[in-house]
C-alpha positions in Angstrom: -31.1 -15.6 -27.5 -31.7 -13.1 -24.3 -29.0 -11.1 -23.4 -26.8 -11.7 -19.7 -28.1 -9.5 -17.4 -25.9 -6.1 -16.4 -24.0 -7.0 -13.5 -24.4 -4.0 -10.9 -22.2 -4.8 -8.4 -18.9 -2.9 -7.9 -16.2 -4.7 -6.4 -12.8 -2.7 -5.3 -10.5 -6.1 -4.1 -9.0 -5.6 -7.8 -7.3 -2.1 -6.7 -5.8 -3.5 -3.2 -1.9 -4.1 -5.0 -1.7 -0.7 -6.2 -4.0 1.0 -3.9 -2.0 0.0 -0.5 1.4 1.1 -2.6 -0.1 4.0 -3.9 -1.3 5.6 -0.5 1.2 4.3 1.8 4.0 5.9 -0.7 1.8 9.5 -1.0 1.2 9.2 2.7 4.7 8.7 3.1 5.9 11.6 1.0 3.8 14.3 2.6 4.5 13.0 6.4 8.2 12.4 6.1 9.1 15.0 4.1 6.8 17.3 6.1 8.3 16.4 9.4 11.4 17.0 8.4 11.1 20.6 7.2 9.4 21.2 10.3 12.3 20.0 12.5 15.0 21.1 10.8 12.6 24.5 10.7 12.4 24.5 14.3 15.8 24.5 14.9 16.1 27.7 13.3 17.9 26.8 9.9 17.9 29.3 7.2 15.2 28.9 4.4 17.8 27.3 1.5 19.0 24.7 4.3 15.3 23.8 5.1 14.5 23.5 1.3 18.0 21.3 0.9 16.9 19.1 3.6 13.2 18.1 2.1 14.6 17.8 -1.3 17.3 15.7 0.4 13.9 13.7 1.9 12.0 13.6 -1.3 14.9 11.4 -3.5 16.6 9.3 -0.5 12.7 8.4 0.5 11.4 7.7 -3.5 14.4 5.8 -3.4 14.0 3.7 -0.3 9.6 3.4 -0.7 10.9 1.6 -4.6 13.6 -0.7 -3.0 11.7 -1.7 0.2 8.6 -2.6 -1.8 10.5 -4.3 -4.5 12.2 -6.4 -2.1 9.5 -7.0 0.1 6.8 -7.8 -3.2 9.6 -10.0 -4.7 9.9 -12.2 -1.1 6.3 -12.6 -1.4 5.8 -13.4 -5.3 9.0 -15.7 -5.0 6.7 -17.9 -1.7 4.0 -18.0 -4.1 6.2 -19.3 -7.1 7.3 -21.9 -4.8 4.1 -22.8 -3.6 2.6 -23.4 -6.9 6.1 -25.3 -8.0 5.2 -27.6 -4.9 1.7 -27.9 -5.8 2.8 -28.9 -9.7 4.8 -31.5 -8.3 1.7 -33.1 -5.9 -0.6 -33.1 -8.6 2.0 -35.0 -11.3 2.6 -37.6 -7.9 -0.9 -38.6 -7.1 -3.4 -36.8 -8.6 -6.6 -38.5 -6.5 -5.1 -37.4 -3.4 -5.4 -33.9 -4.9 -9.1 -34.6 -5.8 -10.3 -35.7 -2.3 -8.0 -32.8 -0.8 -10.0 -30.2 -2.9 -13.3 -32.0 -2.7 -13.0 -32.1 1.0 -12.2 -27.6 1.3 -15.5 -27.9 -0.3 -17.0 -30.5 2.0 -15.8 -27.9 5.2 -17.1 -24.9 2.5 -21.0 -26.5 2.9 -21.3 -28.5 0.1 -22.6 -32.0 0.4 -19.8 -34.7 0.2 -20.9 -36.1 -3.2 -21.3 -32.7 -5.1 -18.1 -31.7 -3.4 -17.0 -34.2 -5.1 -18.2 -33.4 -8.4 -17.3 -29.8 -8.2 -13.6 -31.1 -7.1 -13.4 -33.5 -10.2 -15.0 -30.8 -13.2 -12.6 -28.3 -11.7 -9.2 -30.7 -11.8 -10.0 -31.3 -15.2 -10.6 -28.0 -16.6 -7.5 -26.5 -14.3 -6.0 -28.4 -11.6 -3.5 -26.3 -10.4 -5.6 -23.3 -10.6 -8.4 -24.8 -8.7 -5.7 -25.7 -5.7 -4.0 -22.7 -5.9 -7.8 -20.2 -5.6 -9.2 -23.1 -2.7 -6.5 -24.4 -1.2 -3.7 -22.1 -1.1 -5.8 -18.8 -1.4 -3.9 -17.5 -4.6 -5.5 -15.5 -6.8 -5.1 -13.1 -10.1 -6.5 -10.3 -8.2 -3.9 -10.3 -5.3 -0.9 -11.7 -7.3 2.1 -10.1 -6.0 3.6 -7.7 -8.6 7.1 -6.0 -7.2 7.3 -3.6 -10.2 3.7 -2.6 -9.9 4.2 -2.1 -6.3 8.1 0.0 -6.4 7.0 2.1 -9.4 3.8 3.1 -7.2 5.3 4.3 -4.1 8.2 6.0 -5.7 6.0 8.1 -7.9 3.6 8.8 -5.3 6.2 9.3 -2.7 7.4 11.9 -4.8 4.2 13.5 -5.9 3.1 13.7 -2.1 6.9 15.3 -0.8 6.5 18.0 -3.9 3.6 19.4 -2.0 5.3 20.5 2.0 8.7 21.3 -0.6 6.4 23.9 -3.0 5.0 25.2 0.7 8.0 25.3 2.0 9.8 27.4 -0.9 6.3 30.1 -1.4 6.3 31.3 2.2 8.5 33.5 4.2 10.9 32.1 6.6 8.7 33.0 9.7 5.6 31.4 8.2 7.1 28.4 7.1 6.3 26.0 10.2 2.8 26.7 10.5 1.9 26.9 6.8 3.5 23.6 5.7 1.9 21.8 8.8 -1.4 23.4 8.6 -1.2 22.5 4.8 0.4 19.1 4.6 -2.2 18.2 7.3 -5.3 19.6 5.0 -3.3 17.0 2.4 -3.3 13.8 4.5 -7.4 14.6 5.1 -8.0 14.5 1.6 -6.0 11.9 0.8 -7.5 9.9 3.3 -10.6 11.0 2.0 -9.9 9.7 -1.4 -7.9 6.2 -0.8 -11.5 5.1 1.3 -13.3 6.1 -1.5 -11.0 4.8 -4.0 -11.5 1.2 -1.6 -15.4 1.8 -1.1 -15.0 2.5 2.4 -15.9 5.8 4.4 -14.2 9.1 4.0 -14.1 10.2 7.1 -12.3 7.4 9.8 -9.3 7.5 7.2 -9.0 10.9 6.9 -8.6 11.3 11.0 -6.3 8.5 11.1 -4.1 9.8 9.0 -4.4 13.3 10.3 -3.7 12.4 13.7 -0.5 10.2 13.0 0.9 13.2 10.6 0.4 15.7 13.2 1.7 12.9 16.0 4.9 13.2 13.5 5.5 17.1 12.5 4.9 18.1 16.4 7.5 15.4 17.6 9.8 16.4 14.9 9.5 20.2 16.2 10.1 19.2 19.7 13.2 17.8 18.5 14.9 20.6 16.4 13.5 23.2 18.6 15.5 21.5 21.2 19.1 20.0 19.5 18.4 23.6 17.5 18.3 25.7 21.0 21.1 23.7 22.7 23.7 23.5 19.7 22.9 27.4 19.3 
């Protein structure tokens, strides 16, 4: 018997769940929690009252990244529960209507009416409501909402990404603090960037300027604003 060839392809959509959680929580942690320690910086604040603030930042925004994905992941795997309830039922009701529904995604799909067909009758018998829920409703294993998955993701990597302006924050002396947590949250975001493309298989660079940009956008509006509410409540 010959051996299956190696497949040599390498695919990324399996990552997208915990991928998009992942960075948009670490992304999250370093901009936020960096912007605030600049603004609150800016408005001349002692060092422990800067340092109260971003550790203030890092729990209320671990917390909020976990409840708003949980909520938002659980919306979305409760549609798809319902879906596939729905879809149960039509199959149980009239189960030819199903077949030519199916057969006919596959007719639209390129495949010739009476194999369309065929391919719509082997795969109702060896799973119905799978085969529906892949071709007709676009579900799939790979992109299965998971709220868990997704809350434990963006808390922890919330967290790991605020630790980072925080440790900066705390090593430096009070008059170096501004510059060296946004020169060096902003160094951060570029390598994260640089790493979530990779991660995905796309290209380093665009995603390290995009984040770069919109966390400088961030700290220097942030400055603005305590150097200003700072300067007029003084």
């Amino acid at each position: 018997m010959s051996k299956s060839p190696k497949h040599p392809e390498r695919h990324f959509a399996d990552r997208i769940g915990w991928l998009r959680a992942a960075v948009l929580g670490a992304n999250d942690g370093i901009v936020s929690t960096a912007s605030l320690l600049v603004g609150v910086a800016s408005s001349g604040a002692a060092s422990g009252q800067v340092l109260l603030a971003g550790v203030a930042a890092l729990v209320a925004g671990a917390m909020s990244m976990a409840a708003g994905e949980y909520v938002s992941v659980s919306s979305q795997a409760d549609t798809e529960k319902a879906d596939l309830a729905r879809e149960r039922q039509e199959l149980a009701a009239n189960p030819e209507f199903e077949r030519l529904e199916l057969a006919r995604i596959y007719e639209a799909r390129g495949l010739e009416p009476a194999l369309a067909r065929q391919v719509s009758e082997q795969l109702m018998a060896h799973d119905a409501l799978g085969a529906h829920a892949r071709d007709e409703l676009g579900l799939t294993e790979t992109h299965a909402a998971r709220p868990l998955q997704a809350a434990g993701a963006s808390a922890a990597t919330f967290s790991m990404g605020a630790v980072f302006p925080l440790l900066l924050a705390w090593a430096v002396p009070r008059d170096a603090l501004v510059l060296t947590v946004a020169c060096g949250s902003l160094v951060s975001l570029a390598l994260l960037g640089a790493l979530a493309a990779r991660a995905g298989g796309a290209g380093p660079w665009t995603a390290a300027g995009r984040v770069c940009f919109w966390g400088a956008a961030a700290m220097a509006a942030t400055a603005a604003v305590g150097a200003l509410f700072g300067t007029s409540v003084a």
